[in-house]
Structures are given as structure tokens and as C-alpha cells.
N, C-alpha and C positions, 0 to 999 in steps of 0.2 A: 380365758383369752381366746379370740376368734384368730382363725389361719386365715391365709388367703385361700379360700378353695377354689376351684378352675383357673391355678397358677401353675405354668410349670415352666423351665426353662428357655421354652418355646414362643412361652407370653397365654394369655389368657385362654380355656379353655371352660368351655358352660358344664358346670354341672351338670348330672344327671338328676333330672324330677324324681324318678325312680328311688334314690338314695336319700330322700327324706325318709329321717328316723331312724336310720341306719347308725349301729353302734360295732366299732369296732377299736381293738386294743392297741395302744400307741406305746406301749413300752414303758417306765419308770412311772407306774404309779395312776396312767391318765390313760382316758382311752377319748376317742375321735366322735361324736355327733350331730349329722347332718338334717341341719333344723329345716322350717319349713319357708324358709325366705334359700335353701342352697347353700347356706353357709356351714362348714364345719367349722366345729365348735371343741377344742380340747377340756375334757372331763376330769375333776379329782374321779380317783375310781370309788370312791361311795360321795354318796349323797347324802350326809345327814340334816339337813338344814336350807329350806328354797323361800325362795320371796315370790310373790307374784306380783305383776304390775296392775293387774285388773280383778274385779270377782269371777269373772267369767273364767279365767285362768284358774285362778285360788279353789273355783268349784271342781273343775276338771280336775287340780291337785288334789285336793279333798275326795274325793269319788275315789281315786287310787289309793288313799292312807298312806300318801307322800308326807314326808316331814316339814307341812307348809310349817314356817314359824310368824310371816309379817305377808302382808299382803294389801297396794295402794286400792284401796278403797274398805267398805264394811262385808268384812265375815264373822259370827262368832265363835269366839272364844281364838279368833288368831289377831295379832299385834299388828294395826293398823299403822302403816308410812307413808301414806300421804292420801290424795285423791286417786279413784280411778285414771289408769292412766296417767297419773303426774305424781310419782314415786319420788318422795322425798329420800335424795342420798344417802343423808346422815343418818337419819330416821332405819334406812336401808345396812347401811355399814353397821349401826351400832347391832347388828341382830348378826352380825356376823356369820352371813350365809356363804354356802358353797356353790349355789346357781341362786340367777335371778333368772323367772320363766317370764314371758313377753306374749301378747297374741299377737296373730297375724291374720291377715286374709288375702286372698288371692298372692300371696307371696310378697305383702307387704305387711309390714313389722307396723302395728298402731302404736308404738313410740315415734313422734316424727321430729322431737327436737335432738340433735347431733351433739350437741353438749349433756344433754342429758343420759344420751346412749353411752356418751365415752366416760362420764361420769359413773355410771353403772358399771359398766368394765372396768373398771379401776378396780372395783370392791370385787368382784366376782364375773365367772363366766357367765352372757347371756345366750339365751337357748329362745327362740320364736317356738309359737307352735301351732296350727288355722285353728281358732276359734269357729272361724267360718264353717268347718266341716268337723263338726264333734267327734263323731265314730274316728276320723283318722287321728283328731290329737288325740283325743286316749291311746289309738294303737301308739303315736310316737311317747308318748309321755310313759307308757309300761314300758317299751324300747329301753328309754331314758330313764326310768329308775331301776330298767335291771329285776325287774318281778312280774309275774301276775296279779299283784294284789288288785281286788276289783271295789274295794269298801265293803266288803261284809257280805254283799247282793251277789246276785248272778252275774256271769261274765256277760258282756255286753256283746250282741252277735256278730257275726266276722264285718271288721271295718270295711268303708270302700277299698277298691284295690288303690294300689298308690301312683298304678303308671296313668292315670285320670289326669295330676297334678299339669298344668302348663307346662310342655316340653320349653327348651330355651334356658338362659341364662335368668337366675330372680328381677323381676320388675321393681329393680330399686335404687336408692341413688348412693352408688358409691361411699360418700361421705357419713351414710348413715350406715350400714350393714357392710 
């Protein structure tokens, strides 16, 4: 389930760029991560089980020896739900994941149908992560599963830094993130 992030009593306050991929502990079981659209995102505290929306995603997962189980487009040997980018729910639900991961670029989320986002949230928390800039989603994607595991290979060398990211509030609209 996603929070409001840069809510606070006061009324809206922008995220910090800075705090994408940042994981931190929420107390009864879940902890807090700050995807790459700015949105905090509440975590079960393990991951056994992720969906991807795209291969580009499903590869980056794969590279980490994340527990992809389904993934909307063609990877082998993991359980195809739909098209690239056009995740089929049910298809999704019945694999009964704990995160569905999403790309994004420039801090916009390449899911752009609103029914299809809220549909996804229903079944599981969604997490973005910049396809756009590899080096960083693997750093957030290790963040977010909580290990180093690299696939087998060499660790990958130091990501770009993160305060590079567009300063401001994420460029997106509302109804979708």
C-alpha cells in the first residue's frame, strides 16, 4: 500500500530526491521505501515473491537473484502475466506476490493507466524503480531486497550518486502515484 509521502499536517511537502531507495523500519512487521517516482511505499519485512511489469524490470530482478515469480512480458523460466507493460491482474494476483516492481524514467512510472495502478495495489505494494539509469535501480532494488546478492557475477561498480535525481516534488499526476 503506498502513503502519502510529502504529507504532513501542514499540507504537502516535496520529497527529498535524495531519499530514493531509502529503506527504513516502520514498526509491526513492515518497513518504509522510497521508490524512484518519491513515493513511499510500506514493505512486508521479507520479500518472498515479486512480479515485474516489464522484462527490463524482471532482468534487473534476475541480475539480483530476487524471487521474480511472474513477469508482464517474455523471460525464461518465470510465469508470464501479460504484455510488456500491460500486466494482467488476475494473471498477477493468482501468483500471489508480496511486491509488484514497475519502471520508471525520469520519475515517471511507465504504467500510465490509473485503473490499472489501483488494480495492482489492491493485490500487492507497488515499488517504481528508473530503468532509465541501471547502475541506480540495482543500487535501489539491493536497498529493497535487503542483500547484496549480485547473480553469481561481480558486484556492479559504485552506482551514480543519488542527489543527480531532479530536485522537486515527482513529475506526475496525482491520480496515478
Amino acid at each position: 500500500m503506498a502513503s502519502n509521502a510529502g504529507e504532513h499536517r501542514g499540507g504537502p511537502v516535496a520529497p527529498s530526491p535524495a531519499l530514493a531507495g531509502l529503506v527504513s523500519d516502520r514498526g509491526g512487521g513492515r518497513r518504509a521505501f522510497v521508490d524512484a517516482t518519491g513515493t513511499s511505499v510500506a514493505l512486508p519485512s521479507a520479500l518472498r515473491r515479486l512480479v515485474a511489469t516489464a522484462e527490463d524490470v524482471g532482468a534487473l530482478l534476475l541480475a539480483l537473484d530476487a524471487p521474480l515469480v511472474g513477469c508482464a512480458g517474455r523471460i525464461d523460466g518465470v510465469e508470464q502475466v501479460g504484455t510488456s507493460r500491460g500486466p494482467d491482474p488476475a494473471a498477477v494476483a493468482a501468483l500471489r506476490p508480496d511486491l509488484i516492481v514497475v519502471g520508471a524514467v525520469d520519475r515517471t512510472p511507465d504504467l500510465t493507466d490509473p485503473a490499472l495502478v489501483a488494480a495492482l495495489r489492491r493485490i500487492a505494494p507497488v515499488v517504481a524503480v528508473d530503468v532509465g539509469r541501471p547502475p541506480v535501480a540495482r543500487a535501489d532494488l539491493r536497498a529493497l531486497l535487503g542483500s547484496g546478492t549480485t547473480g553469481g557475477r561481480a558486484p556492479d561498480p559504485a552506482p551514480e550518486p543519488v542527489p543527480d535525481r531532479p530536485p522537486g516534488p515527482p513529475v506526475t499526476k496525482p491520480e496515478l502515484w
